[in-house]
N, C-alpha and C positions, 0 to 999 in steps of 0.2 A: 942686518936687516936692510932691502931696500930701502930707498929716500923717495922711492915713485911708483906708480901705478904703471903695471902694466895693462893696456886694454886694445884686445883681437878687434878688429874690424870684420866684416864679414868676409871680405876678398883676402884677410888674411897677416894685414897690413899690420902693426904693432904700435900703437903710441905710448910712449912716455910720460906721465901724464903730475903734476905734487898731489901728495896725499890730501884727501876733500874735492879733489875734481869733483865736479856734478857732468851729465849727459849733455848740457849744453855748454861745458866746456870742452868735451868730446869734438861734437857739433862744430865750434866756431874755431876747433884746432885744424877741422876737415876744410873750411870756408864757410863765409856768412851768408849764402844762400840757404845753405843745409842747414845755419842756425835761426834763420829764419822761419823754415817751411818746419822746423821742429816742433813735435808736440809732446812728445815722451822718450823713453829708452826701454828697450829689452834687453836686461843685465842677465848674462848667464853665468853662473859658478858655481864650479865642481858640482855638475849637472842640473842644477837646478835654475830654474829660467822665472825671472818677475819683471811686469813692466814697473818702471819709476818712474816719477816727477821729472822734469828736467833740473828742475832745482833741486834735489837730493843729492847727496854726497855718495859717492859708487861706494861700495861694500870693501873692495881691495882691487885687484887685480881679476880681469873678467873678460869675458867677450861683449861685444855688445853690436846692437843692431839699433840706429836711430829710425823712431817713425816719425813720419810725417804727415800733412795733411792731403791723404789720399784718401778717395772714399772707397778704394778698392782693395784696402790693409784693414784685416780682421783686429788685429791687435790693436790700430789706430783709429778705428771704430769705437772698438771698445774704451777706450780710454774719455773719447769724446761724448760717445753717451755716459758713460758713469757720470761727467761732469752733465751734463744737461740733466741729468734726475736731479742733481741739486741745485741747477737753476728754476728747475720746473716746484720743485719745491720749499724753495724760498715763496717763490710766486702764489703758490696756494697760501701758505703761511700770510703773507704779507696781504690777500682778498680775506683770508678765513683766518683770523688769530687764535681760534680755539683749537687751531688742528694741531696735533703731536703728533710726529714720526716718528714711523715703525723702520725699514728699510728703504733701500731704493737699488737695485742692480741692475747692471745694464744685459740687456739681455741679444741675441743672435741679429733681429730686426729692430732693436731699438730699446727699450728702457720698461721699467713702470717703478713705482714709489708706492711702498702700500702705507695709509694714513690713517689716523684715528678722527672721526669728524664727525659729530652728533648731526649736523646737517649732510644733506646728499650731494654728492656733486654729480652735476649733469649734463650732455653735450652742450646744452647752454650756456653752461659757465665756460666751455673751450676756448672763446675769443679772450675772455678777459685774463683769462688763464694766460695766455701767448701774448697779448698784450704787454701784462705785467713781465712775463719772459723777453721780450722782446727791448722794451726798457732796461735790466739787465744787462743785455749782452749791449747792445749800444756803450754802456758804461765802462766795458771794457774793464773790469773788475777782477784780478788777481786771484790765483786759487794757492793759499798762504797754507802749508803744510803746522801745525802745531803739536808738540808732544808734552806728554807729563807721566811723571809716574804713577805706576799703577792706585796707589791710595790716592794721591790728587786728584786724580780723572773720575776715581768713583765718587768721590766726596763732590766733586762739581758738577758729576749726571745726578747726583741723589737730590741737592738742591735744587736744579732744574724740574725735581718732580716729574721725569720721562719714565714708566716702567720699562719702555717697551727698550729705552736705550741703554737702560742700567742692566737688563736681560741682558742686550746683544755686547755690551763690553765684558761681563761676568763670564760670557763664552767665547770672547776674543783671547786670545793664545799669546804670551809673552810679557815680561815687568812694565811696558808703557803702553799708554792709549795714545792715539794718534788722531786730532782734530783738524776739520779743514775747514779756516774762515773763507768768505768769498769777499774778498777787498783789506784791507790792511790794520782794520782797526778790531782788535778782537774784545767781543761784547756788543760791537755797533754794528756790522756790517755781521752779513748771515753765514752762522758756522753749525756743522756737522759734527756728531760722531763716524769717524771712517776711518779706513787700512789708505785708501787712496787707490790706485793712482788719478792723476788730473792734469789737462790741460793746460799751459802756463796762466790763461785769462779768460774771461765768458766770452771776450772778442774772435776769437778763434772756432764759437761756433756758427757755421755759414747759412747752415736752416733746421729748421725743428718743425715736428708736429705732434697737437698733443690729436691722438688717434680714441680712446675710448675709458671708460671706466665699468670698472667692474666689482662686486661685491670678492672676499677671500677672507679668512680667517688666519688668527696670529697662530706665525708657525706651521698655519694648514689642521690646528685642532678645531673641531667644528664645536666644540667644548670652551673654547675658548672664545675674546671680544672675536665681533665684527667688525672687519676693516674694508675701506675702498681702496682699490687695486687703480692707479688713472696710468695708463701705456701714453708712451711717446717714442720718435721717432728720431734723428739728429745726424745729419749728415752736415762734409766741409766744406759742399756748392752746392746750391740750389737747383742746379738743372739733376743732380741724384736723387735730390728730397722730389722733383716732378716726376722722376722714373721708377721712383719706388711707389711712391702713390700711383703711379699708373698700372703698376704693378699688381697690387692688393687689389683695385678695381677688377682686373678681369680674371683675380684669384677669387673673388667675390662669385663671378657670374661660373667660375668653374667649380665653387664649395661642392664637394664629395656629397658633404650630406643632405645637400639639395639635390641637387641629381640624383643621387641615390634613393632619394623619396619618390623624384620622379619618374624613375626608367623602374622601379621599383625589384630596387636588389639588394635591398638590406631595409631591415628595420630594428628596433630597439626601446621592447616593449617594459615600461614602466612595474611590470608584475612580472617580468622573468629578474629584470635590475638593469641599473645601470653600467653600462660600457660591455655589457654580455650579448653579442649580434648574433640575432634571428638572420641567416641566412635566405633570401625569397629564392623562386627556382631559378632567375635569371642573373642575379648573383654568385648562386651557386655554378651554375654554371660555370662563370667566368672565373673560377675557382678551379674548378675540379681540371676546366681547360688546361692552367697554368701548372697546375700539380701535375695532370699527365703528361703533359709535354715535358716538364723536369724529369719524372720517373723514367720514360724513356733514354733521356740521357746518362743517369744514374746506373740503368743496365748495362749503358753501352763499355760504361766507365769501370765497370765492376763492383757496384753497391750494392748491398744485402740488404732488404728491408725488416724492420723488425716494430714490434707495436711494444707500447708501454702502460701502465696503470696513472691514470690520473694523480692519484695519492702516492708517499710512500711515508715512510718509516721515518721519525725526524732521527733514529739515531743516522741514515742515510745522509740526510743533509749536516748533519753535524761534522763527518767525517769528509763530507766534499770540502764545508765549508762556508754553505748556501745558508744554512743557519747557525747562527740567528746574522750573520752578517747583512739578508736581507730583510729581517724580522719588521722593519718598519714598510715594507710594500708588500709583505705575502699577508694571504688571509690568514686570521686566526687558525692555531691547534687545532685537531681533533683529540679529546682525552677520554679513554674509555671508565677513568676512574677520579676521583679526588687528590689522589697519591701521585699519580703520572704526574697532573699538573701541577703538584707541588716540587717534584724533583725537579721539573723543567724549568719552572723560575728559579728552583736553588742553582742547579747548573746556569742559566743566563746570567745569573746575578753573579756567579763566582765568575762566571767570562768577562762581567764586563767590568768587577772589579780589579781582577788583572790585570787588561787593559787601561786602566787607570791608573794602575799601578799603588792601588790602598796598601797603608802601612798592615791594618790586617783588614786579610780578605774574610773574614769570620764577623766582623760588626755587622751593623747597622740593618741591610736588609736581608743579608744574609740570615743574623743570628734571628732577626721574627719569623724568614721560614723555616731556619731549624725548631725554631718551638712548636710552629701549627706542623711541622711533619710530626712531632715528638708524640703531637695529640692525635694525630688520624692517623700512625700506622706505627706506634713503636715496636712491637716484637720484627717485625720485615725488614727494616732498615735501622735495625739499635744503633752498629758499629757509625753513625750519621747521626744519629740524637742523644747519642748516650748524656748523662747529665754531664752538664760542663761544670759540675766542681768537681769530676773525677777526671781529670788530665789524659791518665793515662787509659782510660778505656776509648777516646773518642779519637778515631782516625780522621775525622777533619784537621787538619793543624793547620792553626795559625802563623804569621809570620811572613815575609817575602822567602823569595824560591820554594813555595811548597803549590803553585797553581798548578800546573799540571798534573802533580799527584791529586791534590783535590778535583780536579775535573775528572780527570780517570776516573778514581772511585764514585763519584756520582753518576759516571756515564755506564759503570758495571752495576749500578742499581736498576738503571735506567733500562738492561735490560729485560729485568722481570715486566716493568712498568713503564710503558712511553706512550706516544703519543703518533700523531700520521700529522700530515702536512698534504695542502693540496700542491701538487708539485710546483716551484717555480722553474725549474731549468730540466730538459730532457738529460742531460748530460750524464749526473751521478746514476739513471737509469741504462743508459749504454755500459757505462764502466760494469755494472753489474752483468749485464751479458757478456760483457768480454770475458768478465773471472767466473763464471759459470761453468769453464771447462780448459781443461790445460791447452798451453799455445807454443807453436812453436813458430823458429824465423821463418820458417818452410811455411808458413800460413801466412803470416803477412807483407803486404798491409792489410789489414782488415778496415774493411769500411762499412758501418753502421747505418741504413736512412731511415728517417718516422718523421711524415708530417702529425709532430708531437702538441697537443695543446698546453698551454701552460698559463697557470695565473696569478697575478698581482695585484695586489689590493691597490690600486690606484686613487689617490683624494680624488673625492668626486667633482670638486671645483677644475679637476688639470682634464676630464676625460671631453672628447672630442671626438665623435662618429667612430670612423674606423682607426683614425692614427693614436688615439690613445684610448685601449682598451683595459678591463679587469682580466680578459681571458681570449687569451688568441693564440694561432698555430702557427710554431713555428718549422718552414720547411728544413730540417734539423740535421745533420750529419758531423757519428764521431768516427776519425780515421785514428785506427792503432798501429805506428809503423815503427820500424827499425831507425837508429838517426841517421844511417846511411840513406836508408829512403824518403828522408825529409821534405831536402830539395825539390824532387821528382812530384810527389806529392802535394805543397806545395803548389805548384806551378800550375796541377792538374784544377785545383780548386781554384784560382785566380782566373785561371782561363774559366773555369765553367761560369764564375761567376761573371766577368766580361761576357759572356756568350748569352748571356739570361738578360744583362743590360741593353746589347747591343738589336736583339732581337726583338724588343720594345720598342726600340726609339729612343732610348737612353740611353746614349752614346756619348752625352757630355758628362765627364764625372773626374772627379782628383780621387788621389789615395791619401788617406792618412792613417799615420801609424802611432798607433795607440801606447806610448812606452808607461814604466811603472815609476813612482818613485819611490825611492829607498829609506826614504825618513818618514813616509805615510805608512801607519803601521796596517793600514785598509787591508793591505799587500802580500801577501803568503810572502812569509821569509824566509828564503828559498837564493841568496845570490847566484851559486854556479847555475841552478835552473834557468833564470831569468837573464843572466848570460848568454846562454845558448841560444833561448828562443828569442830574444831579442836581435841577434845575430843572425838566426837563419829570417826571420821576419824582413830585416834590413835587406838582407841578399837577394831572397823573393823577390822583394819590390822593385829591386834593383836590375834583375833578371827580368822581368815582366819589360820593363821599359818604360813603367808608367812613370809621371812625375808624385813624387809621394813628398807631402810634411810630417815631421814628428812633431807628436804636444806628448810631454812628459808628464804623467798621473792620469791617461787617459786608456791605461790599460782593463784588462778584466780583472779583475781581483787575483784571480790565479793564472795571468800569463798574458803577452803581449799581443797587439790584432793588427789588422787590416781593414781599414774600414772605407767602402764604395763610398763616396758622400755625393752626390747627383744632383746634374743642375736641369730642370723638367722646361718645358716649351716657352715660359713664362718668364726664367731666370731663378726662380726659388731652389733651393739647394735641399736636398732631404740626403741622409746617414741611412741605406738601403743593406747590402750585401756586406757580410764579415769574416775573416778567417782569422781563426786565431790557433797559434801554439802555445804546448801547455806542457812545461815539466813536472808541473803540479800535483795536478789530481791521480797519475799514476804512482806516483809517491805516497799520497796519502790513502789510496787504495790498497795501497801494496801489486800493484799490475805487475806481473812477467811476464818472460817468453824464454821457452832454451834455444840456447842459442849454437852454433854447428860447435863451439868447443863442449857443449852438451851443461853448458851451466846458466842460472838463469840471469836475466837480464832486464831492465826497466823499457817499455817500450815509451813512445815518444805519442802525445796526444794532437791531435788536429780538431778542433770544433769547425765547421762553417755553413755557411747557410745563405741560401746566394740571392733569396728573396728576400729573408729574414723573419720578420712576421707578413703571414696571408693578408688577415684585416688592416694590416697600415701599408702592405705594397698594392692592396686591391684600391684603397685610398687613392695611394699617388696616381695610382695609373688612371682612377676614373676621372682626375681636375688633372693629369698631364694631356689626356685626347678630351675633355670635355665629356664624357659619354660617350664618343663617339669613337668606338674599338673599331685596328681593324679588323677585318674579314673574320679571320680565323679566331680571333677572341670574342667574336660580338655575338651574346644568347641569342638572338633570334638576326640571320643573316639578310633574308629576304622573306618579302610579304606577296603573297599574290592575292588579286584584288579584283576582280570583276567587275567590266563595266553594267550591265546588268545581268539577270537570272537567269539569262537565252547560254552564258558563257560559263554557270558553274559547275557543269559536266566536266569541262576543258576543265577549270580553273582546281576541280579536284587532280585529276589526272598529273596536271604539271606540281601541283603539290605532293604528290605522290613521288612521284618521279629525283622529285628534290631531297627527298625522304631518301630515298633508295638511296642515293650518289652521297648522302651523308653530311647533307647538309641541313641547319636550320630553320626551318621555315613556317611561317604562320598563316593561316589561309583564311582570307579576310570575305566573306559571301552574306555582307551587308547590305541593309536598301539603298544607304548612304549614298550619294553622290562621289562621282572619281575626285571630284577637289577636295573635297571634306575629310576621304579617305587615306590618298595620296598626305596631306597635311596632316594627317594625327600618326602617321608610318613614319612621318618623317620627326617629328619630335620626341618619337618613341626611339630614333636612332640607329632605325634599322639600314643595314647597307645599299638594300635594291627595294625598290617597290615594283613587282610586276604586274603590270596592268594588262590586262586578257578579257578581250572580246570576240565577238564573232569574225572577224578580218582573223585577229591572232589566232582561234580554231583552228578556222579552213587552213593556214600553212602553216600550224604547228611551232607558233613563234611566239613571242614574249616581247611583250614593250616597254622596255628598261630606264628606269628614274634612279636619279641616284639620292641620296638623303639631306643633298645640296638645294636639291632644285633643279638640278639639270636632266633635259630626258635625251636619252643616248640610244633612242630608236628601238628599233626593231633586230631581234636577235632569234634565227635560231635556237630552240630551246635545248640542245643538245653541246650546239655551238656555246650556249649562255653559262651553261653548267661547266664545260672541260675551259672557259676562261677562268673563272670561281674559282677552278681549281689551282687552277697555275698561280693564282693573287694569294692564295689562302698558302700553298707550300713558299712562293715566296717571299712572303713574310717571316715567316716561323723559320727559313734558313739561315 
């Protein structure tokens, strides 16, 4: 056995390292700048990637990537807020001693801590809050990693009387618990339940803010305590903590769902539900715009449109996959009977026994639905109830290795008696028109489109106008192809989706690739599948030209993606357009195709969707332009406006006329004053106000303002329209 660590560098380099190196022995083997500007390690081995402590002992032999104090490393972010949720929460602790902690994760912009606190906390406690933080980090105070085995760690949260942390270690994973004091003396100085990782000291954070409070429930059960949600924010210079607050401000003045009230193109009526969008017509619009404009593409491209049924069959989703794996975000069953929806928990219950891996999958809650099925339908499903002192009549069997025999037969009960689902994914609905009728290589690729709706039981505490809804459309497409025509395929989707960003004004954007891991059982287990498509995934990206990152477990459950993530005018980054391959679901479908030796063959899946969802890309776009669409996206283009009554002869005629050539327009033949009128066109957001009076009659002309403020004279009205046009195809190219 080696006497030393081997650990990869990222250029590739190899050190040598005695067994128990930590990352900052790494670091200061590299020079002591680099072990200075240190805050953590990304240790990776035999594929799997965790940030550590610097002070941690490496795993064995690894790659490793040191980060630093950059505010421009996601991973070095991350690390720094995690520790700031528990400076920020000492701090509360330390003004409010009655509070007990729940969690605190750090999240994309920053942090929150959710707490249990009979008193309210309110913007006005913010100062003292950062205050008492601010004290802290001055102190320079140590973040000291502590472990103990698993009965010590529970015997010590149970004495502390925390439920909420004796919960979250009962579902922490592994024989030890892992504590983090903040300073060196443990019992005196302020300590956590936590995985970690952390900052070497509180000195090391450069600025914070605590940003707001909110109400949320434990776990997100609205059944369960009420807790306070307090967001923060922690960068490692202060001039980023100024530019990200600068940031939020004019994300404030661009809120979607302000605009969106105002230019009024969505609403979200408390008697249809929550995160369910009423469409207005000028919304819709800018909908229908975007969908036609894709559809034509789709033509060009060779995509077959096809429509789908809101519901389907949960044996359908059982067999993709979709259930119950997303069972905690889809709405409840439909059950036509008593019985259905007793099969259905006996089948969930034996899945997630399985999954668990019980000594027998036959107790506990199993065996109370075999008894209520025994009493509401024995003669239909005896060979499932029969009495359990007769052994040998009851096809359930007990024991390990018998789950999937026991799921089978529950699923051949299931189909006298099931259930529907309102769909979450258009996908399992494609597969089924594929196998609808025999296929051969000579037919494909086949490509599948349906701007398909789909819904998700979203907590109502997480929904948010349009970007987080219960029920939205997704512009949806599945490609069936040969794996010869992967690549080609492939390429064709990247591009269209590039082409949908670019043609926006979204033109800044990274790639990331979504890989799976192998010891997350989340993951259809499927290796050579997941090979492949992670393979051709890699190549794509690599072919495109684009710069791409991989995060490991950021896959789809059934197959590896591509995912647009897009930085909008602001700086704000949003996850838009997705392509993903799948050797999955043709597997579990049983998909074929004959193939020229005349035998059959599994064809190769493609999902993608270059908008992704309508209502959360109609979002971005309305706080990426303010409202302010151009030309060719904007519901109502130009306004004509009449200086008085003498001019709305003309003033129809030119609105006509604007009709005709196909454009927008709204024809304004108020008593109103030109200023008053002019001003309320323009915060309506319309692109041209055209002002027409008697001068503009008599030479058949137009006095053109733009939505600025600026008036750009006198135009031909013939002249005013073939410019229109040239602005409106220019864009859309």
């Amino acid at each position: 056995m080696s006497s030393s660590l081997k650990v990869t560098l990222p250029d590739g380099t190899i050190l040598d390292l005695p067994p128990g190196a930590t990352t900052l022995d790494v670091a200061s083997k590299i020079g002591a700048g680099l072990a200075r500007a240190a805050v953590a390690g990304k240790v990776t081995r035999d594929g799997h990637s965790e940030i550590m402590d610097l002070s941690r002992p490496l795993p064995g032999d690894c790659c490793i990537k040191i980060l630093t104090k950059s505010d421009d490393d996601p991973d070095a972010l991350y690390v720094l807020r995690h520790s700031t949720a528990h400076v920020m929460a000492e701090a509360v602790c330390k003004l409010f001693p009655e509070t007990q902690l729940v969690y605190g994760p750090p999240l994309e912009d920053g942090f929150y801590y959710d707490i249990d606190l009979p008193r309210s906390i309110t913007p006005e406690d913010f100062a003292a809050i950062e205050a008492e933080m601010a004290r802290i980090v001055k102190e320079d105070r140590k973040f000291t990693r502590l472990e103990m085995n698993r009965a010590d760690g529970m015997a010590k949260l149970a004495a502390e009387q925390n439920r909420y942390k004796v919960d979250n270690a009962e579902r922490a994973e592994g024989d030890t618990l892992s504590f983090y004091v903040t300073g060196d003396r443990c019992g005196q100085d302020f300590e956590d339940l936590c995985r970690g990782p952390h900052i070497p000291s509180t000195g090391v954070i450069g600025a914070f803010k605590v940003r707001q409070v909110s109400g949320s429930h434990y776990r997100g059960d609205v059944n369960d305590q009420r807790l306070q949600r307090v967001y923060g924010t922690a960068f490692f210079k202060k001039a980023s903590l100024a530019a990200h607050l600068e940031q939020l401000e004019q994300a404030k003045a661009r809120d979607h769902r302000v605009i969106g009230q105002e230019l009024g193109l969505f609403t979200i009526d408390p008697l249809v539900g929550s995160g369910l969008i009423l469409w207005k017509p000028k919304g819709a619009t800018i909908r229908l715009l975007l969908e036609e404009h894709l559809r034509g593409k789709l033509r060009e491209q060779g995509y077959q449109p096809v429509f789908s049924p809101h519901v389907g069959r949960l044996e359908l989703y059982r067999t993709s996959g979709h259930f119950p794996y997303y069972r905690d975000s889809q709405f409840p069953p439909l059950y036509e009977t008593e019985t259905a929806r007793l099969l259905n928990e006996l089948w969930i219950a034996l899945y997630e026994a399985d999954k668990a891996g019980a000594a027998d999958p036959l107790a506990g809650g199993v065996a109370k639905l075999l008894d209520e099925l025994r009493i509401a339908d024995p003669p239909k499903h005896a060979e499932l109830v029969a009495d359990p002192a007769k052994p040998d009549a009851r096809r359930l069997a007990s024991g390990p290795g018998h789950a999937a025999q026991n799921l089978q037969l529950v699923r051949e009960h299931l189909q006298q008696s099931d259930g529907f689902l309102l769909k979450p994914m258009n996908c399992p609905h494609h597969v089924r028109i594929y196998a609808s009728e025999p296929r051969s290589y000579k037919d494909l690729p086949i490509r599948l489109a349906e701007f398909g709706t789909v819904y998700r039981y979203e907590q109502s505490g997480e929904l948010s106008g349009l970007t987080r809804v219960r029920g939205f459309t997704q512009d949806d497409a599945h490609l069936f192809c040969t794996p010869e025509q992967l690549p080609h395929e492939l390429d064709a989707c990247l591009s269209l989706t590039r082409y949908v960003l670019d043609m926006l004004g979204l033109g800044q954007y990274r790639v990331r690739i979504g890989l799976h891991d192998p010891k997350d059982p989340k993951f259809i287990h499927n290796p050579e599948g997941w090979r492949r498509a992670e393979e051709a995934i890699r190549v794509a990206a690599a072919a495109s030209g684009m710069a791409a990152t991989e995060e490991v477990g950021e896959a789809a459950f059934y197959g590896p993606k591509i995912d647009f993530v897009v930085k909008d005018c602001i700086g704000r980054q949003w996850q838009l357009g997705t392509v993903q391959v799948d050797y999955n679901l043709p597997e579990r479908f049983n998909l074929t195709y004959v193939g020229p030796d005349n035998r059959p063959h599994r064809p190769v899946m493609i999902h993608r969707a270059p908008f992704g969802s309508m209502e959360r890309f109609v979002g971005i776009l309305i706080e990426h332009f303010a409202g302010a669409f151009p030309l060719w996206l904007s519901p109502v283009q130009m306004a004509v406006v009449t200086v008085s009554e003498k001019s709305d002869a003309y003033a129809r005629e030119v609105h006509e006329k604007l009709r005709v050539a196909g454009f927008r327009a709204e024809l304004d033949l108020s008593s109103e004053k030109i200023g008053p009128k002019k001003h309320r066109h323009r915060q309506a957001k319309v692109n041209y106000i055209l002002v027409v009076g008697e001068s503009e009659a008599a030479k058949g002309e137009v006095n053109v303002n733009d939505r600025d403020g600026k008036t750009l004279g006198n135009r031909p009205l013939e002249a005013f329209i073939e410019e229109c046009r040239r602005e409106s195809e220019e864009r859309k190219a």
